[in-house]
N, C-alpha and C positions, 0 to 999 in steps of 0.2 A: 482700236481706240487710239488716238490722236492726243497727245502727253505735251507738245512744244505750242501752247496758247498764246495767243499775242499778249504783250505786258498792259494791262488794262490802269490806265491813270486822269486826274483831274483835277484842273484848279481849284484850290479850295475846298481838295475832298479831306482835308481834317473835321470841317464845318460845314460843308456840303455834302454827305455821306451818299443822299441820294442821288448823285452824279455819276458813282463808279456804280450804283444798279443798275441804271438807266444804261448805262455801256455797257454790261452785263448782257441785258437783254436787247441790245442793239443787236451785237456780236452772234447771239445766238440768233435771230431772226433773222440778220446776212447768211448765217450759214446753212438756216434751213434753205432758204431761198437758194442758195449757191447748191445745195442738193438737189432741190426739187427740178433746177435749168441744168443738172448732169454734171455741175462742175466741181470735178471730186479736189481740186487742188487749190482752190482760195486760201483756205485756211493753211496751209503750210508758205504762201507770199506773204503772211501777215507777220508783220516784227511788234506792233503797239499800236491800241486805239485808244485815242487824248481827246477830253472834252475841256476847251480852251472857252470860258466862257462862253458855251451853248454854240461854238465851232467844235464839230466834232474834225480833228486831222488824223488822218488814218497813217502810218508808217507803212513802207511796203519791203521786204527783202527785196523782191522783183517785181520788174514793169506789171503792174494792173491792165489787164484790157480795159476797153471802154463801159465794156458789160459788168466788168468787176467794179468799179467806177460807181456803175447805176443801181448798182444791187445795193449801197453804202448812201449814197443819197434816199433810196428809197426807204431804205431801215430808219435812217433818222429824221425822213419826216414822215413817219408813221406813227401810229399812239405809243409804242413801246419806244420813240424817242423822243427827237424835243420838239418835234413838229413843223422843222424848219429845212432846210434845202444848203443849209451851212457846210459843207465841207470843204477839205482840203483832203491833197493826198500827196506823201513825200515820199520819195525812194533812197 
C-alpha cells in the first residue's frame, strides 16, 4: 500500500466542497489508468493536484512523461472530472 498521496487542494474548496471530490476521483481514475498501461510509478512523481478554477494543475516531484501528461488530461475531461482538456503541469 502506497501511504505518500499527493496533497489534494482547491480554490474555493471552503464553499466549493465539491471541488476536492471531483480531484478525489480524478486521482483515483489517473491511477487506475496508470495501472491498467503497467505504470507502477506515477503515483509516487505526484507532490499535489489543484483545481484552480476548473484548471486542474498537477505538481510533479519528477519530470512527467508525455504519457503521464495524457493519462491527467484524459481523467479530467472524463465524467469523473470537469470535462474539460484544462491542465497545467509543474515540476
Amino acid at each position: 500500500m502506497f501511504l505518500d498521496h499527493p496533497t489534494i487542494t482547491a480554490t474555493n474548496s471552503l464553499t466549493e466542497p465539491d471541488r476536492i471530490e471531483r480531484l478525489t476521483r480524478v486521482y483515483g481514475y489517473v491511477a487506475a489508468l496508470a495501472d491498467l498501461s503497467g505504470n507502477k510509478h506515477l503515483i509516487e512523481k505526484l507532490s499535489q493536484l489543484h483545481d484552480h478554477k476548473g484548471t486542474l494543475i498537477v505538481f510533479w516531484h519528477d519530470m512527467p512523461t508525455e504519457e503521464e501528461k495524457a493519462l491527467f488530461v484524459q481523467g479530467w475531461a472524463s465524467r469523473m472530472g470537469d470535462g474539460t482538456t484544462n491542465v497545467e503541469h509543474e515540476v
